[in-house]
GUKERO-534898 format. One line per field, with one value per atom (N, C-alpha, C): x, y, z; residue in one letter; atom name. Coordinates in steps of 0.001 Angstrom, whole numbers. Last residue first. Example, Ala and Ser with C-alpha at 12.3 -4.5 7.8 and 13.67 -1.06 7.14 Angstrom:
BEGIN
u	(12850/13670/12900/13190/12300/13200)
v	(-2250/-1060/30/-5690/-4500/-3300)
w	(7080/7140/7870/7800/7800/7800)
type	(s/s/s/a/a/a)
atom	(N/CA/C/N/CA/C)
***
This chain:
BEGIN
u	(214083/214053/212894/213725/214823/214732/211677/211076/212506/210883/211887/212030/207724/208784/210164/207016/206912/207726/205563/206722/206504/203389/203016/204145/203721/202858/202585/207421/205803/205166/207401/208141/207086/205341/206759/207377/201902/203078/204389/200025/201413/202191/198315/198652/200064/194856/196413/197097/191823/192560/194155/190628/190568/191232/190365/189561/189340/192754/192610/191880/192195/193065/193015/190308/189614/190856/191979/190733/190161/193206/194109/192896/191507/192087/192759/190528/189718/190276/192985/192576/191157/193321/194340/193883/190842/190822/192126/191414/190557/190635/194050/194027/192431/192609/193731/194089/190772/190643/191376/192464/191629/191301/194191/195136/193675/191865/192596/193693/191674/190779/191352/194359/194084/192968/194511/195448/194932/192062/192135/193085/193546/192194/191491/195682/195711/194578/194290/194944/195338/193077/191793/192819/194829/193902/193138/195715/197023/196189/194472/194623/195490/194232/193196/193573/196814/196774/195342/196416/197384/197244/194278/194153/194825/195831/194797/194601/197777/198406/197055/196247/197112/197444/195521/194456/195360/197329/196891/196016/198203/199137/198933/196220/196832/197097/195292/195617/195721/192176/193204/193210/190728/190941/192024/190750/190160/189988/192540/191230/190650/195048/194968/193401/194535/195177/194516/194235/193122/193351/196645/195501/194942/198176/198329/197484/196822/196830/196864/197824/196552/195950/200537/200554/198680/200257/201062/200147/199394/198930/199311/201564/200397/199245/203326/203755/201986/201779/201969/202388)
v	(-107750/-109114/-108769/-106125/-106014/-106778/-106548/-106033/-105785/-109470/-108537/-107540/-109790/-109982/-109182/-109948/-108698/-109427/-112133/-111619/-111339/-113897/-112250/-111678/-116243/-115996/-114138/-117628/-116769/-116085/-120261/-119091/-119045/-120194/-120703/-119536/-121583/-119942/-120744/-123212/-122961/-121991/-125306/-123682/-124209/-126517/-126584/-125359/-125830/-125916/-125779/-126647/-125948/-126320/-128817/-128778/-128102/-128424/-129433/-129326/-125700/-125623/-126833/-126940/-126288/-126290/-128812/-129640/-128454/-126886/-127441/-128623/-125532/-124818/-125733/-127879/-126984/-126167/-128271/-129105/-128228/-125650/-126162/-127370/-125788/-124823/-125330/-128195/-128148/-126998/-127239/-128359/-128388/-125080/-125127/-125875/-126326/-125603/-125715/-128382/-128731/-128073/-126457/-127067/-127722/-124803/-124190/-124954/-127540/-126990/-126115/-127763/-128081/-128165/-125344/-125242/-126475/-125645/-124440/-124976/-127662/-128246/-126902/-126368/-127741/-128026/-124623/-124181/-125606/-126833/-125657/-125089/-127827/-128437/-127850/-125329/-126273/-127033/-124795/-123752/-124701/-127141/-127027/-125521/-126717/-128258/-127887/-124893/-124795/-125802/-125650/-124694/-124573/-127695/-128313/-126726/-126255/-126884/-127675/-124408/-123566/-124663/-126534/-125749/-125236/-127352/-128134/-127495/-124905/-125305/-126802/-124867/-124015/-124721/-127919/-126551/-126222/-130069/-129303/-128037/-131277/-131040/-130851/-131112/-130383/-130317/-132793/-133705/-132206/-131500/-132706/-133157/-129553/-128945/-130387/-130757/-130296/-130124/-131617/-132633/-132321/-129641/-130338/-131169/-128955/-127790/-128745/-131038/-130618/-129760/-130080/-131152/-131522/-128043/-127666/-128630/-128656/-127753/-127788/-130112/-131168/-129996/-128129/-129414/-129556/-127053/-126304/-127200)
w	(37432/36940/35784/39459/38724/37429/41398/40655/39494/42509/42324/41367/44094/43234/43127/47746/46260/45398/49156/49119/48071/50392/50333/50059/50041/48615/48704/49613/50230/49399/47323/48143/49170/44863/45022/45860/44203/44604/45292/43465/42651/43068/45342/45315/44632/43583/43932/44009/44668/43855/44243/47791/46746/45651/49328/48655/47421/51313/50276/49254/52327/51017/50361/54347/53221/51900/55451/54416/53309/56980/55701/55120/58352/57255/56365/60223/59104/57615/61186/60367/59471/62735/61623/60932/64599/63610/62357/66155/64881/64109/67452/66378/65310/69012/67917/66808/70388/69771/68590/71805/71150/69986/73061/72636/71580/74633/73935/73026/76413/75880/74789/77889/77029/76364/79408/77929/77197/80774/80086/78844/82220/81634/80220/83697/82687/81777/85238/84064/83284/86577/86235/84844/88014/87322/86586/89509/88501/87744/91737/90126/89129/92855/92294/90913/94002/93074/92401/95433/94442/93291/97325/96437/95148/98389/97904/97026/99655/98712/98137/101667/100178/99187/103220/102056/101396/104426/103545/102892/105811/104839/103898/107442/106336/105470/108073/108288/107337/107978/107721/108432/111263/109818/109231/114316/113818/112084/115322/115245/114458/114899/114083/114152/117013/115528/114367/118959/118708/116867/119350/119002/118888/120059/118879/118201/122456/121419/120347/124194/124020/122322/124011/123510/123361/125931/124049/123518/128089/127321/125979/129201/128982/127950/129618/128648/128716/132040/130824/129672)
type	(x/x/x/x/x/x/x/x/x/x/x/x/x/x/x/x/x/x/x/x/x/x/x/x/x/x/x/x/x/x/x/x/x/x/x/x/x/x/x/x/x/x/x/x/x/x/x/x/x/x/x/x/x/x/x/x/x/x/x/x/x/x/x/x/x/x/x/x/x/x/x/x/x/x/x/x/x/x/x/x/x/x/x/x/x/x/x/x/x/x/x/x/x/x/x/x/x/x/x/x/x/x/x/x/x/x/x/x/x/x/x/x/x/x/x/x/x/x/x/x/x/x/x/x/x/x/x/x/x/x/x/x/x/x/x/x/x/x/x/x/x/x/x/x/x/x/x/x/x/x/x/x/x/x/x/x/x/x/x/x/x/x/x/x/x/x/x/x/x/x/x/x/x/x/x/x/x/x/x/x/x/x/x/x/x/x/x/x/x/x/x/x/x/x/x/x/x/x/x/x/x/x/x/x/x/x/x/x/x/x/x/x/x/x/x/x/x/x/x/x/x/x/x/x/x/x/x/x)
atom	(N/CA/C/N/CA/C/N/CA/C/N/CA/C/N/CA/C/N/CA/C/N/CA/C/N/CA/C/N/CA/C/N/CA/C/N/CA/C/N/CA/C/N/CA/C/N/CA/C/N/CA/C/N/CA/C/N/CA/C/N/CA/C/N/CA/C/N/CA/C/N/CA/C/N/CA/C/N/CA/C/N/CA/C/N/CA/C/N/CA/C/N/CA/C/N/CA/C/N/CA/C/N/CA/C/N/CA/C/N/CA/C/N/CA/C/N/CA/C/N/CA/C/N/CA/C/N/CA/C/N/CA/C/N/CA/C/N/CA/C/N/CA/C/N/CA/C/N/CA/C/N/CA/C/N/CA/C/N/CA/C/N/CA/C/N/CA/C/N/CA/C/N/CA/C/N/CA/C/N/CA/C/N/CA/C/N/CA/C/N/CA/C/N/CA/C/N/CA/C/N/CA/C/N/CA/C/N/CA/C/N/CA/C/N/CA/C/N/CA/C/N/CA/C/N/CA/C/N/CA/C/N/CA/C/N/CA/C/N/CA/C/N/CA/C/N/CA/C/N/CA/C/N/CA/C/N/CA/C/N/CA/C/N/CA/C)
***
């Protein structure tokens, strides 16, 4: 029965992975897949903010002092 376990184990090892090397090859593979997502989306981002600030370059100078969607005071 010893000479059984110890049979078992070697089969375990000449056979590949276990489990518990696929969950952690799986895990490491969602971890690459969302890294490669944020930074795709991190690309994105940056060109859209350089787009917008070449376009305001281009325009004419902004003179609004403050925020430009804040109401005056109307007291004043």
């Amino acid at each position: 029965m010893a000479g059984d376990a110890e049979d078992h184990d070697s089969e375990e090892v000449n056979r590949g992975e276990g489990r518990g090397d696929r969950a952690r090859l799986a895990a490491e593979k969602r971890e690459a897949l969302r890294h490669a997502k944020s930074a795709a989306k991190l690309r994105e981002n940056l060109m859209r903010r350089k787009s917008q600030s070449r376009a305001r370059r281009a325009g004419a100078a902004d003179e609004t002092q403050g925020l430009p969607a804040a109401k005056m005071d109307e007291s004043s």
